[in-house]
N, C-alpha and C positions, 0 to 999 in steps of 0.2 A: 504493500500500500504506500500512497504518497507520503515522505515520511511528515510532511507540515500537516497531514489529517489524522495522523495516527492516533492523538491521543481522543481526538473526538470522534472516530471511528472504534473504538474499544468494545461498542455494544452491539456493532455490526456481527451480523455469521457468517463469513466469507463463502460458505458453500450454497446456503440459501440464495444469497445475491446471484452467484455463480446460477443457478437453475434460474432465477426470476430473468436475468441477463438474457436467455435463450432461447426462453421463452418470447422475450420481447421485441430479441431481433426475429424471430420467428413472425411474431403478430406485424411489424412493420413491414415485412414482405406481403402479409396478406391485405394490409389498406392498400401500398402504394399499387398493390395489382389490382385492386380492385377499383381504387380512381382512375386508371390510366390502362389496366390492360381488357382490351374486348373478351378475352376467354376465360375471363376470370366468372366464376360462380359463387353464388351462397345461399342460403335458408335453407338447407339439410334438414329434412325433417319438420318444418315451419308449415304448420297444419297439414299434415301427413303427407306435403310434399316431397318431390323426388326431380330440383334440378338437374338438366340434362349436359354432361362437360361435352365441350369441340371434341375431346382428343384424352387421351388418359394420362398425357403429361400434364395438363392444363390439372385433371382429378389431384395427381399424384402433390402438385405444387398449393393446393387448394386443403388438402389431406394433410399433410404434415403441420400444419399452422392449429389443426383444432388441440394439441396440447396448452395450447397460449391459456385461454379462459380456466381451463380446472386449474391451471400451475397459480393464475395470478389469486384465486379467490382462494383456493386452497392454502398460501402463503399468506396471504393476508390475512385467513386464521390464525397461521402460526405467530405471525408479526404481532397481532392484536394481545396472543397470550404469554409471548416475551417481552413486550412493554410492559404488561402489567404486570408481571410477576418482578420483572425489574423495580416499577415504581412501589411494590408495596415492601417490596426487601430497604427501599429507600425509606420506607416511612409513610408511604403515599395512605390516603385512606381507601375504602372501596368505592364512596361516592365521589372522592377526585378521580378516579380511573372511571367512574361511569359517565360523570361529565366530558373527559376528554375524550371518548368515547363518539359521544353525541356534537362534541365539536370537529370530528372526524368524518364521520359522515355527511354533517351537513354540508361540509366545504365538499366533498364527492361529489353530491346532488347538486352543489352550485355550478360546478365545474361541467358535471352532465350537460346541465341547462344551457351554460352560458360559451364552453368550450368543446363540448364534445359534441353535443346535435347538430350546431351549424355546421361542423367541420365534413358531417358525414349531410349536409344537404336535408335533414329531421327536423319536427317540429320540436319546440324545449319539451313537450312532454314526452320525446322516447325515453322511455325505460329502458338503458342501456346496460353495460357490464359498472360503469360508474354508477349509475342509480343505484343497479342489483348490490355494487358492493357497502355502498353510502348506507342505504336501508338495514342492509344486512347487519355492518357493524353497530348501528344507532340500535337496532334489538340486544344483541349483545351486549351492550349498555343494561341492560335488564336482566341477561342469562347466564351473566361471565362468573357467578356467585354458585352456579350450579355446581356439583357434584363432576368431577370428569369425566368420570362414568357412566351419568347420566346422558350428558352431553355424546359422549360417544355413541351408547346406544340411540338415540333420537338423531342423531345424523344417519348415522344406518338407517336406521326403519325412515327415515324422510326419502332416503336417495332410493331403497327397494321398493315403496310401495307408493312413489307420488304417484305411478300411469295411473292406480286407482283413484286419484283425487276427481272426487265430483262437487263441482260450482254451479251448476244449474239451478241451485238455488237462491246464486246470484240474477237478479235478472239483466241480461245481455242486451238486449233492445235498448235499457238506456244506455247513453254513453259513459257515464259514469261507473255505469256496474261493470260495462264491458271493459274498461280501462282499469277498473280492482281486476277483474278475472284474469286480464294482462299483464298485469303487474304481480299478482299471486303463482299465477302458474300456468295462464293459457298464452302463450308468445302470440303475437299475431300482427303484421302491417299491414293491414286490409282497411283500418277505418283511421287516417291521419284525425285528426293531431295524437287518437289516443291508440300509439303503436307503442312495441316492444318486443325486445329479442329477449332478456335475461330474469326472467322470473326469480321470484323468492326463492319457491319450492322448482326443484332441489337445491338450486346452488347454495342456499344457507347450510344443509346438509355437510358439502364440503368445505365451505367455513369451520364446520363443527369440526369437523376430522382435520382441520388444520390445527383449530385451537388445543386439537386434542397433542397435536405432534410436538404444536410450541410448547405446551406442557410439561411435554416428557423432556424435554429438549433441555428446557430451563431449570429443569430439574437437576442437571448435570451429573446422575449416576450411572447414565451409561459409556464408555469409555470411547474414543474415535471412531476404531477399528471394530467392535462390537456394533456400534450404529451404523457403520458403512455398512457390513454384511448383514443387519438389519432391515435397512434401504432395498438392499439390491435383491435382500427373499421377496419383499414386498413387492416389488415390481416385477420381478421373475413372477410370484403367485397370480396377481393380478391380471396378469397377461395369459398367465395358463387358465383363469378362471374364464377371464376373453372369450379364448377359443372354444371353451364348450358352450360356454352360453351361445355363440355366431353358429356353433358345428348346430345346435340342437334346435334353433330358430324359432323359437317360440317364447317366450317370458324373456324380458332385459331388451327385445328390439324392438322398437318403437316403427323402424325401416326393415321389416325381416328379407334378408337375402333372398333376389329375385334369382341369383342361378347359382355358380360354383366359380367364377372367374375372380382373379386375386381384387378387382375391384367391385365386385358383388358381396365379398366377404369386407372390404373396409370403408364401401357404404355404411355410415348411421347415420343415427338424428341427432341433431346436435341441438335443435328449436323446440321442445328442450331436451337437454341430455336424456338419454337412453342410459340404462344401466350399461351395456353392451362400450357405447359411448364412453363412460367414466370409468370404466375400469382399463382401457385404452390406455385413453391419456394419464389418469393417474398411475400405471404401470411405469409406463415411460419417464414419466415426471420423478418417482424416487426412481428411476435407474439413473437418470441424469443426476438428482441430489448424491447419490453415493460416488458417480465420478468424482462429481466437484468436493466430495467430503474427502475422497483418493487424493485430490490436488493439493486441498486444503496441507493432509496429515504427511502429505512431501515438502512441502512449503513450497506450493510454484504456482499456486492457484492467482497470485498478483504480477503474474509477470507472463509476457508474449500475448496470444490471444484470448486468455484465459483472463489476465488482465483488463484487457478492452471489456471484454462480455462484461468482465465486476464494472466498469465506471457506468454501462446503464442500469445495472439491478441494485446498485446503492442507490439514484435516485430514479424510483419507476413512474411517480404520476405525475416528477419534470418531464420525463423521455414520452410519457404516453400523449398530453397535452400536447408539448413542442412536435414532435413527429407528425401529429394528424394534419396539423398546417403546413407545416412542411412540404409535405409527400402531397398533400391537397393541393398546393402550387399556385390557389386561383381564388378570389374573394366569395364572401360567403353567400353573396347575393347571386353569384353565377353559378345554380346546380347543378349545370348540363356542362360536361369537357366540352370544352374546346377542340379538343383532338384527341387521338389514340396512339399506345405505344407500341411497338410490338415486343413482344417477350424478352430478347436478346434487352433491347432498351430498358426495360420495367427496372429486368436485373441491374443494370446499371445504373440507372438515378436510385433504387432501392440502395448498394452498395456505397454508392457517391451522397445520399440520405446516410447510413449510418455514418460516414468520417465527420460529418457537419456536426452528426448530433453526440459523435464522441468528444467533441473540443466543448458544444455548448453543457454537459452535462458533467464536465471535471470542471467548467469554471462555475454553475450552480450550485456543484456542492461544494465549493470555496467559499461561497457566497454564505449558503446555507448554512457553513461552520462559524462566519463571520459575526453574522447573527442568529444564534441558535434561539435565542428569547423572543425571534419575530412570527409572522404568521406560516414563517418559509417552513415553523417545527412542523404546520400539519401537510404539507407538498413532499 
């Protein structure tokens, strides 16, 4: 690490960042393709639809990006319950950690409103992955007092048995109720202003099972090398769970496999997750955290490219914020490109995007260490 950050970086987790980092240059490939390149697709699963890709490269480049969302809310469990467990080792009380809690989110949902919708061409009220995560932690503010075990189980039974959730009792026809049943759990952009991709249910679920991991984490009785091979059963398990649940096509897929083609089996729904879907990317997601835990317990994880990836997962909703404009290229009043890129080009303004946003995001958190007392604590 830079060594003029080091001492205010001491509460950072090098390996976490290192996942969140990979995540995020991962999700920046998938806006700048999706502003700028024609074969880019998405709503997977977005009321039992099934986008049609050009081409299987176009699938395959479209595919690897759906780790971004479990990695970012799932980490932001964990983040939620190593700050507090930090602040109250400080001294802090539970109702200080529940307020900042609540001052947390709200900045989220401002940010949704005022930085994230226009960027993506939405009215302030989509319900995005900044809402989903905004709201999410503001509850948590309420549940962080729970039991962890508690918590753990009710993240599970949320994430296996939301396809049962029924809302009908919401009524739909008005718009209000239709925009709770969107915001709860039914995704859907069919009636602007009241759209949404990231519902409550499930992703609160993997909040949980984040809060569960920052838990054990901050705990610190497990040893490097024990949690690295921790990480990697987990995600090994995960991914063998995967494959039965896709082989047996029935319960966990929301999108069940139309044939046997390697992209018929890594079809899901992602609008909203599928069990099939989470256990995916969360598989992946701890095999990634145990590399970076490997880099971590060599000492090399702050230096070459490993390096780079930590300067954007130390600060992710600078890098998430700055990049959407970025890569957006064009003001917020114009929601139709101007033009088109072709793939070769995407990849290169994406790559020529991440150098910019490596310079703007080591001198943020300069900034950020500069004045840690200002509003930059909740960015």
């Amino acid at each position: 690490m830079d060594s003029g950050l080091g001492k205010d970086l001491r509460h950072r987790i090098p390996y976490i960042d290192f996942t969140r980092g990979v995540a995020m240059i991962l999700m920046a490939w998938d806006h700048v393709s999706g502003f700028w390149n024609p074969g880019h697709r998405g709503g997977e699963g977005l009321m039992g639809g099934r986008p049609i890709f050009p081409d299987f490269t176009q699938f395959v480049l479209r595919f690897i990006t759906h780790i971004c969302a479990p990695t970012f809310i799932f980490l932001a469990g964990a983040a939620l319950a190593l700050s507090a467990s930090r602040r109250l080792a400080g001294g802090g009380s539970h109702l200080d950690i529940s307020l900042r809690m609540v001052k947390r989110g709200a900045v989220l949902i401002l940010l949704a409103i005022f930085v994230e919708s226009p960027a993506f061409g939405l009215p302030p009220l989509y319900f995005g992955v900044l809402s989903c995560i905004g709201v999410c932690i503001i509850i948590f503010s309420l549940l962080h007092r729970l039991p962890r075990n508690f918590i753990l189980a009710l993240s599970v039974l949320i994430i296996l048995a939301h396809p049962y959730l029924d809302l009908s009792w919401i009524p739909g026809e008005d718009p209000w109720g239709f925009y709770l049943r969107v915001v709860i759990h039914e995704p859907s952009m069919d009636r602007s202003p009241f759209v949404g991709l990231y519902p409550i249910i499930p992703w609160i679920g993997v909040m949980g099972l984040g809060w569960c991991y920052g838990g054990l984490v901050s705990e610190g009785r497990l040893e490097e090398r024990r949690l690295m091979l921790l990480l990697a059963s987990a995600g090994a398990g995960l991914l063998i769970i995967w494959l039965l649940v896709r082989a047996l096509n029935g319960y966990g897929n929301l999108l069940p496999r139309m044939g046997s083609s390697l992209q018929d089996w890594l079809y899901m729904a992602k609008y909203p997750p599928s069990l099939a879907f989470l256990l995916w990317t969360l598989g992946w997601m701890f095999l990634i955290l145990s590399l970076g835990l490997h880099l971590q317990r060599r000492g090399s994880i702050d230096r070459g490219i490993s390096g780079f990836i930590l300067s954007f997962g130390r600060v992710p909703l600078f890098f998430y914020c700055t990049h959407l404009w970025l890569y957006r290229l064009r003001p917020g009043w114009t929601p139709v490109r101007p033009f088109t890129l072709s793939l070769p080009a995407t990849a290169a303004f994406w790559l020529l995007g991440l150098l910019v946003l490596w310079r703007l995001c080591l001198r943020y958190e300069r900034l950020k260490v500069r004045y840690p007392g200002s509003i930059l604590q909740y960015l």
